[in-house]
Chimera marker file (.cmm) of the C-alpha trace (Angstrom):
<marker_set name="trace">
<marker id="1" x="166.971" y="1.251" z="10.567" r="1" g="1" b="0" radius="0.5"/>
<marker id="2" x="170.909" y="0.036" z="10.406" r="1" g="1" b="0" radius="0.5"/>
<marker id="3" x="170.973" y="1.981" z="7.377" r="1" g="1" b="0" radius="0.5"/>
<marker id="4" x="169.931" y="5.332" z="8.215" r="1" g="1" b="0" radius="0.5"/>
<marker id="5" x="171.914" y="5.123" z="11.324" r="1" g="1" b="0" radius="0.5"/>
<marker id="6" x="174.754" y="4.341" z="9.228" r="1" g="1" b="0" radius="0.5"/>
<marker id="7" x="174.091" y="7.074" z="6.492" r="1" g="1" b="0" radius="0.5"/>
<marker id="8" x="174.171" y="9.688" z="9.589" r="1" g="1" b="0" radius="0.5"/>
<marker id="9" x="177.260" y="8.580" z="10.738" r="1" g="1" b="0" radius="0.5"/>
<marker id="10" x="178.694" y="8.772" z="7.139" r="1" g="1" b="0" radius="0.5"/>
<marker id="11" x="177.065" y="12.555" z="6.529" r="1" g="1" b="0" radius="0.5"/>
<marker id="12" x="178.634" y="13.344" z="10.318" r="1" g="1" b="0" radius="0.5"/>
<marker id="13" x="182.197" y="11.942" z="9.061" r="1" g="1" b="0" radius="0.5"/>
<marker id="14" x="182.230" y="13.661" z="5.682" r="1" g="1" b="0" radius="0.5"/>
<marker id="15" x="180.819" y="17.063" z="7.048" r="1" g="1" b="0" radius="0.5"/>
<marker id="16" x="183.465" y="16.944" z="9.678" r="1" g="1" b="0" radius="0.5"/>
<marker id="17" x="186.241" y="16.535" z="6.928" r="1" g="1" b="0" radius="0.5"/>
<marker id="18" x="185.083" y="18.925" z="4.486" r="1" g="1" b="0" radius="0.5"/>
<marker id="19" x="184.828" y="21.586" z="7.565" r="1" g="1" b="0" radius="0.5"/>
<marker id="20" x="188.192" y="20.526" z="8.425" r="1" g="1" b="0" radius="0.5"/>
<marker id="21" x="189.601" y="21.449" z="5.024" r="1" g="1" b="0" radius="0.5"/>
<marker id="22" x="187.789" y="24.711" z="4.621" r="1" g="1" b="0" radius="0.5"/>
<marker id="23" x="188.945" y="25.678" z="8.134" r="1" g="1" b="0" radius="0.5"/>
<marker id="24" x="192.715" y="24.891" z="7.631" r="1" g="1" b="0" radius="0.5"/>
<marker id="25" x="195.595" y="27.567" z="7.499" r="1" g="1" b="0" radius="0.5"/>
<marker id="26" x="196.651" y="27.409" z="3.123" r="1" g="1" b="0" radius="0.5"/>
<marker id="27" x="200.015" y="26.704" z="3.130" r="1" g="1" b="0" radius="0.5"/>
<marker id="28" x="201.664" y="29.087" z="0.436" r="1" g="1" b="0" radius="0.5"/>
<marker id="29" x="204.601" y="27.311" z="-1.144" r="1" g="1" b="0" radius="0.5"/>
<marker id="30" x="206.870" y="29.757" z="-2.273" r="1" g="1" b="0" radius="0.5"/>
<marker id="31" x="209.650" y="28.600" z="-5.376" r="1" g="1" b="0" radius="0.5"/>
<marker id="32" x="212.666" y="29.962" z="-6.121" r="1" g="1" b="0" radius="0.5"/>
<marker id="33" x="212.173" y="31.489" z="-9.447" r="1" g="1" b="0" radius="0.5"/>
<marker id="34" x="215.039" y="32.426" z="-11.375" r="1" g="1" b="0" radius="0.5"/>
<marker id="35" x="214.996" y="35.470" z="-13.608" r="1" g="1" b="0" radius="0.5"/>
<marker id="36" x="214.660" y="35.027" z="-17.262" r="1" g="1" b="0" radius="0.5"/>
<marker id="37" x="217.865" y="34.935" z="-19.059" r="1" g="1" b="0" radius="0.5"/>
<marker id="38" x="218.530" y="37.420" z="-21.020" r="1" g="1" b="0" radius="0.5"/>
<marker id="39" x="219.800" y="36.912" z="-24.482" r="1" g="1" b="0" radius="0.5"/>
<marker id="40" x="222.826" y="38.677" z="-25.989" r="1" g="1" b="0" radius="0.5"/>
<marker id="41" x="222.969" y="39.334" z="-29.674" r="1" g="1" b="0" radius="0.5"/>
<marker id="42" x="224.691" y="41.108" z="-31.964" r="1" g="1" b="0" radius="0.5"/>
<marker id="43" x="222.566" y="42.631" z="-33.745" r="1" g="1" b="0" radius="0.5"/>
<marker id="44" x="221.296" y="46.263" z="-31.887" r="1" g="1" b="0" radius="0.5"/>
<marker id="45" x="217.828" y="46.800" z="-30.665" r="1" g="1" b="0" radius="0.5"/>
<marker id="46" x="215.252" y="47.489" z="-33.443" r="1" g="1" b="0" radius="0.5"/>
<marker id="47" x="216.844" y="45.837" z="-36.133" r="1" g="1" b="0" radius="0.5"/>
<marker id="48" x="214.648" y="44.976" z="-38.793" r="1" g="1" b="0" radius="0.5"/>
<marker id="49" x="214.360" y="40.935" z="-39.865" r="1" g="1" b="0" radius="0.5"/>
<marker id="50" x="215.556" y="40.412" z="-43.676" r="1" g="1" b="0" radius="0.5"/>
<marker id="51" x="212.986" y="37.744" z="-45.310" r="1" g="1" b="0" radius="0.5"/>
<marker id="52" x="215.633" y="37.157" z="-47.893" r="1" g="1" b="0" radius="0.5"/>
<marker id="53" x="218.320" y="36.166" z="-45.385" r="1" g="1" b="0" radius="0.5"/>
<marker id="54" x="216.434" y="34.964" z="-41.906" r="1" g="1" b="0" radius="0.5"/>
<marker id="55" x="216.311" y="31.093" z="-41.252" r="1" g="1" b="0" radius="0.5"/>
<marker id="56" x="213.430" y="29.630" z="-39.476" r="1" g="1" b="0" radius="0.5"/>
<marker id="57" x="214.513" y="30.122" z="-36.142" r="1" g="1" b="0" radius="0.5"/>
<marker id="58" x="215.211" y="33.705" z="-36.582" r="1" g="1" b="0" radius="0.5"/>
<marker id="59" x="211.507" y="34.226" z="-38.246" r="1" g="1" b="0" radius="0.5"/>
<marker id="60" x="210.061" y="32.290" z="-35.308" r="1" g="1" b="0" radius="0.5"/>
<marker id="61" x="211.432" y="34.351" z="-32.705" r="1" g="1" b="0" radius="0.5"/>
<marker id="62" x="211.621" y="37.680" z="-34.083" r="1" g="1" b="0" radius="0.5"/>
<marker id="63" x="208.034" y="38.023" z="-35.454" r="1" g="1" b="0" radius="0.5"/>
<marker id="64" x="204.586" y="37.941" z="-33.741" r="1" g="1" b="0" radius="0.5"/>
<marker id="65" x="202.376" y="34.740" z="-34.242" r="1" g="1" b="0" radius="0.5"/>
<marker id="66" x="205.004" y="32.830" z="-36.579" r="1" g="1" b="0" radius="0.5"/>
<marker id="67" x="205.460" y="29.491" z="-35.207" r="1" g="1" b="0" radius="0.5"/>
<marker id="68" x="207.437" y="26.780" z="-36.258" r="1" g="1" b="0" radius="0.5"/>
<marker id="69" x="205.526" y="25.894" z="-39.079" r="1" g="1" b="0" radius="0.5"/>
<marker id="70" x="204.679" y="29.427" z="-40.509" r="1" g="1" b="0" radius="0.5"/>
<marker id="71" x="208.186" y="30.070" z="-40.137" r="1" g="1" b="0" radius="0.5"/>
<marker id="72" x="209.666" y="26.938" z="-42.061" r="1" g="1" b="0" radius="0.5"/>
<marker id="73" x="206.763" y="27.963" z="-44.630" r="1" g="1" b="0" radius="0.5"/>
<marker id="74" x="208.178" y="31.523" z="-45.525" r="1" g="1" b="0" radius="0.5"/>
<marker id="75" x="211.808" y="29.253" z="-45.755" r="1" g="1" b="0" radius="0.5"/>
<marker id="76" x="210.690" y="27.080" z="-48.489" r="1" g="1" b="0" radius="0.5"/>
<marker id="77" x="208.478" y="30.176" z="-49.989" r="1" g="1" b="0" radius="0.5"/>
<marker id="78" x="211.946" y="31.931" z="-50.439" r="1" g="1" b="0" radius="0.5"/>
<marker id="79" x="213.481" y="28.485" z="-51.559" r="1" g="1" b="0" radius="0.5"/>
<marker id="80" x="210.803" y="27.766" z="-54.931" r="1" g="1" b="0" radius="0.5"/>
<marker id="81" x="209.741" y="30.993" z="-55.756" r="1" g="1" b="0" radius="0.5"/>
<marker id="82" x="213.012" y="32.962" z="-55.091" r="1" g="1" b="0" radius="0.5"/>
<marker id="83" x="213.699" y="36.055" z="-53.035" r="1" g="1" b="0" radius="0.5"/>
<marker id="84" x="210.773" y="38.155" z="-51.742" r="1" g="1" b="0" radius="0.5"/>
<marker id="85" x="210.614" y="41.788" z="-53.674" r="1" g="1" b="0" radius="0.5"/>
<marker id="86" x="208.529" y="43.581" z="-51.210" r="1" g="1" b="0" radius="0.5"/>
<marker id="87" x="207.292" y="42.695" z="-47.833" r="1" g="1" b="0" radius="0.5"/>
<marker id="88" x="204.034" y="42.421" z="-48.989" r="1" g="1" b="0" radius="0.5"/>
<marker id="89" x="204.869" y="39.827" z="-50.797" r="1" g="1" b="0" radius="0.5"/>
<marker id="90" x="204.719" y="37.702" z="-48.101" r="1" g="1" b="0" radius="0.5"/>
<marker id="91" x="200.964" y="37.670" z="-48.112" r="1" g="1" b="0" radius="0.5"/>
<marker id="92" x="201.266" y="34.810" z="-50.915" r="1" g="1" b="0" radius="0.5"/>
<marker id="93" x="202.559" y="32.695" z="-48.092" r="1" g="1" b="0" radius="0.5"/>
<marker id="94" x="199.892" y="29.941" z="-47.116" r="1" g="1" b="0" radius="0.5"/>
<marker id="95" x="199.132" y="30.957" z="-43.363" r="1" g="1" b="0" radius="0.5"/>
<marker id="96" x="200.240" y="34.849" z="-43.177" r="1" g="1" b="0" radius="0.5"/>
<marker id="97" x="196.912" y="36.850" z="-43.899" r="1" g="1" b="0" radius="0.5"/>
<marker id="98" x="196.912" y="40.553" z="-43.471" r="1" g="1" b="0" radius="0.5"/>
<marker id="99" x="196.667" y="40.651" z="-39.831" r="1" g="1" b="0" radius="0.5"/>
<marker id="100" x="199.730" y="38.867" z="-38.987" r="1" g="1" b="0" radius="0.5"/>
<marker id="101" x="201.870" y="41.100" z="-41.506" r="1" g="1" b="0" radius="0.5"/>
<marker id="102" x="200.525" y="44.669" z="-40.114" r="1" g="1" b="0" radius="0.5"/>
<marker id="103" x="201.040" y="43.332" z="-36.576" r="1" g="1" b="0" radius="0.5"/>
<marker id="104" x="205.277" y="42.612" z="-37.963" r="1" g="1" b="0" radius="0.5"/>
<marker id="105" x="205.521" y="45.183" z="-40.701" r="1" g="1" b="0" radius="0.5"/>
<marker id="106" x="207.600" y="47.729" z="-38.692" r="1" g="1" b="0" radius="0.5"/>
<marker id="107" x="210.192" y="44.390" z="-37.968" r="1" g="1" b="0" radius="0.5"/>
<marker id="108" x="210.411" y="43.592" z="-41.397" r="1" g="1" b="0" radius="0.5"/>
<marker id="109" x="212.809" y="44.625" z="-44.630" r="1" g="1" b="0" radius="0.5"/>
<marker id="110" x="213.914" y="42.761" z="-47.598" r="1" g="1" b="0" radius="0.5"/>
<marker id="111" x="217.352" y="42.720" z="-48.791" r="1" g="1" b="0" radius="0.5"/>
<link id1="1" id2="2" r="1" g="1" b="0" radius="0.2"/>
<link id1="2" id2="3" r="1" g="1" b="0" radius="0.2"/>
<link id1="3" id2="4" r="1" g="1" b="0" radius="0.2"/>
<link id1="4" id2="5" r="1" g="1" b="0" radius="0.2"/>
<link id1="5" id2="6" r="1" g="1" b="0" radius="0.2"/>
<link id1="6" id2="7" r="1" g="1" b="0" radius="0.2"/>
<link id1="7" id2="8" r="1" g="1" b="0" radius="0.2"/>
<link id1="8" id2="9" r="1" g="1" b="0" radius="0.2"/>
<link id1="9" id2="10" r="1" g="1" b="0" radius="0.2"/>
<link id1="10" id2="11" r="1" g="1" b="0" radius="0.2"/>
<link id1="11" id2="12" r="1" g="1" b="0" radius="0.2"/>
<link id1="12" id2="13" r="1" g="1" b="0" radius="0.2"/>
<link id1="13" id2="14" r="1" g="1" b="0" radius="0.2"/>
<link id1="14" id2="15" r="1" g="1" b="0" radius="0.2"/>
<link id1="15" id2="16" r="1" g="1" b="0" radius="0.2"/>
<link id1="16" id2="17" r="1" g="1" b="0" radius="0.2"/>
<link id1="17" id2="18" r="1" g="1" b="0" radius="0.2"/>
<link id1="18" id2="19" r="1" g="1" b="0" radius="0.2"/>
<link id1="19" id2="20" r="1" g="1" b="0" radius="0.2"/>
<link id1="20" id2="21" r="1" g="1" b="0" radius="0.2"/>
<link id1="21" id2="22" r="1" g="1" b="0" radius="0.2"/>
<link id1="22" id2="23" r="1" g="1" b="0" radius="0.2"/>
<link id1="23" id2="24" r="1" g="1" b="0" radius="0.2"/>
<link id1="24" id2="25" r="1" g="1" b="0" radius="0.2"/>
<link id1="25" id2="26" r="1" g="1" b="0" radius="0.2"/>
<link id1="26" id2="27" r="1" g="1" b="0" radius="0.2"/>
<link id1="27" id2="28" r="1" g="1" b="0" radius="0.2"/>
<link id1="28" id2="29" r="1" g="1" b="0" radius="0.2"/>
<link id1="29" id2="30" r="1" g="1" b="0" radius="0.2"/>
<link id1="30" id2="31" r="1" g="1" b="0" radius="0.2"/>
<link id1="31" id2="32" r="1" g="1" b="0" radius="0.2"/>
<link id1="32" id2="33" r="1" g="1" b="0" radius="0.2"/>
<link id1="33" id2="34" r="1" g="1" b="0" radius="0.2"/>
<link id1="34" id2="35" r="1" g="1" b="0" radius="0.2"/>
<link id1="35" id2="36" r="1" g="1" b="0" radius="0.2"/>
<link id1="36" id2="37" r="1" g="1" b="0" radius="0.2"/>
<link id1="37" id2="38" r="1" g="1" b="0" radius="0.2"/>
<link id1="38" id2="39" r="1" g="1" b="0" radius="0.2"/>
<link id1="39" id2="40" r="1" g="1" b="0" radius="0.2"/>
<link id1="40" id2="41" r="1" g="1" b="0" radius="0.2"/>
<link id1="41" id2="42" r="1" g="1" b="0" radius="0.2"/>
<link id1="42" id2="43" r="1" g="1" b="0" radius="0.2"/>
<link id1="43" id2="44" r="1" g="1" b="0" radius="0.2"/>
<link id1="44" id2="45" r="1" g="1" b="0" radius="0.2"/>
<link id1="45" id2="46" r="1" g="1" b="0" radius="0.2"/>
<link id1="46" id2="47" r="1" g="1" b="0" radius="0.2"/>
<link id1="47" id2="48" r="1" g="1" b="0" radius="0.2"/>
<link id1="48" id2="49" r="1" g="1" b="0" radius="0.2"/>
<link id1="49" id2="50" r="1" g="1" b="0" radius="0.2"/>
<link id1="50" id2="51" r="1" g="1" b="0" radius="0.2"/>
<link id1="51" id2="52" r="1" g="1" b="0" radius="0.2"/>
<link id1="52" id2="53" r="1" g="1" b="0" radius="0.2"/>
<link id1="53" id2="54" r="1" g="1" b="0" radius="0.2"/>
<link id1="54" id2="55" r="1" g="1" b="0" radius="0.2"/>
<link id1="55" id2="56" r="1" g="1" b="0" radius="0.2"/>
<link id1="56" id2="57" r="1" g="1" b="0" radius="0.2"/>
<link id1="57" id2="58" r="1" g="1" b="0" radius="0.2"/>
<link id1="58" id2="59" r="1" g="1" b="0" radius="0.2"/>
<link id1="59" id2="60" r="1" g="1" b="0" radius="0.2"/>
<link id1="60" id2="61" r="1" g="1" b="0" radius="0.2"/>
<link id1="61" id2="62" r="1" g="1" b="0" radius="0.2"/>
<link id1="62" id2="63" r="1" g="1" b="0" radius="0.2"/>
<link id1="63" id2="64" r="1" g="1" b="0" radius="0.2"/>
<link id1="64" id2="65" r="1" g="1" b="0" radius="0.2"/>
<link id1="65" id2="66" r="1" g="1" b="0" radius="0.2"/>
<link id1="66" id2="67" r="1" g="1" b="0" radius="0.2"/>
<link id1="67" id2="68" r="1" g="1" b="0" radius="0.2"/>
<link id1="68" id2="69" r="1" g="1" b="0" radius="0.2"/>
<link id1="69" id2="70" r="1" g="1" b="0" radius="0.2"/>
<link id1="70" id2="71" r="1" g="1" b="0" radius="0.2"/>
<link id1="71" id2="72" r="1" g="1" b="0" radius="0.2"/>
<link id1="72" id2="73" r="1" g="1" b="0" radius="0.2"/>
<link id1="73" id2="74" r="1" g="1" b="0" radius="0.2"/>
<link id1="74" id2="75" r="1" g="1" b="0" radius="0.2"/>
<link id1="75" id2="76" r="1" g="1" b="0" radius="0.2"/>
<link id1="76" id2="77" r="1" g="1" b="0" radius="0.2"/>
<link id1="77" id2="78" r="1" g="1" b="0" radius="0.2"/>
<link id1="78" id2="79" r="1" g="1" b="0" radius="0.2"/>
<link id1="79" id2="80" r="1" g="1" b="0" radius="0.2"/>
<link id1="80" id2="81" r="1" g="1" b="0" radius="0.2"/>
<link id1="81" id2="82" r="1" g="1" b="0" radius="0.2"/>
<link id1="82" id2="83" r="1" g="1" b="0" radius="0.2"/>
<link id1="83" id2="84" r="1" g="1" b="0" radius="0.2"/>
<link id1="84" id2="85" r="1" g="1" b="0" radius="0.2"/>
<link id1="85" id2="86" r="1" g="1" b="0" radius="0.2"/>
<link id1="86" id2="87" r="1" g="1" b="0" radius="0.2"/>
<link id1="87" id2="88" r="1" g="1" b="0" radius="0.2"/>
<link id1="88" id2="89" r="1" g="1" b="0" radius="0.2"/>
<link id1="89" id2="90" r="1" g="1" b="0" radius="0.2"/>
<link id1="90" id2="91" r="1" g="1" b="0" radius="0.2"/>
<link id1="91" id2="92" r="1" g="1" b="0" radius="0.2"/>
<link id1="92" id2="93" r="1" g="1" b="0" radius="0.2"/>
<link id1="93" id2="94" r="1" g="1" b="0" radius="0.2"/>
<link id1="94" id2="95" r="1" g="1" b="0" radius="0.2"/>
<link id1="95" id2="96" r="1" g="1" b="0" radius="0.2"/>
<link id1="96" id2="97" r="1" g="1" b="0" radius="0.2"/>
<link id1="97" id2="98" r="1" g="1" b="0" radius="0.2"/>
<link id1="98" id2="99" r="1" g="1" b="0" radius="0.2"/>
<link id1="99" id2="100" r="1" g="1" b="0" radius="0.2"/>
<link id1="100" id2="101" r="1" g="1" b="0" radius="0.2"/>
<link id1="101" id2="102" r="1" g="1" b="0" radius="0.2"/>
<link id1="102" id2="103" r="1" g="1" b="0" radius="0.2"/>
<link id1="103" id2="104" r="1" g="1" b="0" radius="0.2"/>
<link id1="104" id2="105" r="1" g="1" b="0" radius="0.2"/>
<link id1="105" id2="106" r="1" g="1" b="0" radius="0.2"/>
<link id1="106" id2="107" r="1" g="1" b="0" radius="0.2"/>
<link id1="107" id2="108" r="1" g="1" b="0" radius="0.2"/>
<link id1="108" id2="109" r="1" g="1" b="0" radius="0.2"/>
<link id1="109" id2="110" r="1" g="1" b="0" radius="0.2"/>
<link id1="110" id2="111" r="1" g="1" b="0" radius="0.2"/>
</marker_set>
């Protein structure tokens, strides 16, 4: 009997909280957000990425889906095999497949 008198009290004492939760004002915390910094370059808007000449970095931020890794990949591409010809010679790259070079085709050249 003790115990089903105390289960009540403890269904009573939870109900109460979770109906106290659910009832309670939601305090939006608003942040100061800072806009994004824009970054000045020199080169103009539009210009085209040269797979000859890029380094990593530039390849990882210029193009679409190249990460650190597919970017340091085209680098030592370039380094063994020697300059790229034509940008579809970049599909001999391990991890660039077709997709990935239509989606950057109009943001690359070669030099």
């Amino acid at each position: 009997m003790r115990t089903g008198y105390f289960y009540s009290l403890l269904f009573a004492l939870l109900t109460s909280a979770s109906i106290a939760v659910i009832a309670a004002p939601t305090v939006k915390i608003e942040t100061a957000v800072a806009p994004p910094a824009t970054e000045v370059s020199a080169k103009p808007q539009g210009a085209k990425v040269d797979l000859n000449g890029a380094d990593a970095a530039t390849l990882q931020r210029e193009l679409a889906g190249i990460g650190e890794a597919k970017a340091k990949a085209i680098v030592a591409y370039r380094e063994s095999n020697g300059a790229f010809s034509s940008v579809e010679e970049l599909l001999e790259v391990k991890g660039i497949g077709k997709a990935l070079l239509d989606r950057n085709r109009d943001k690359l050249e070669v030099n």
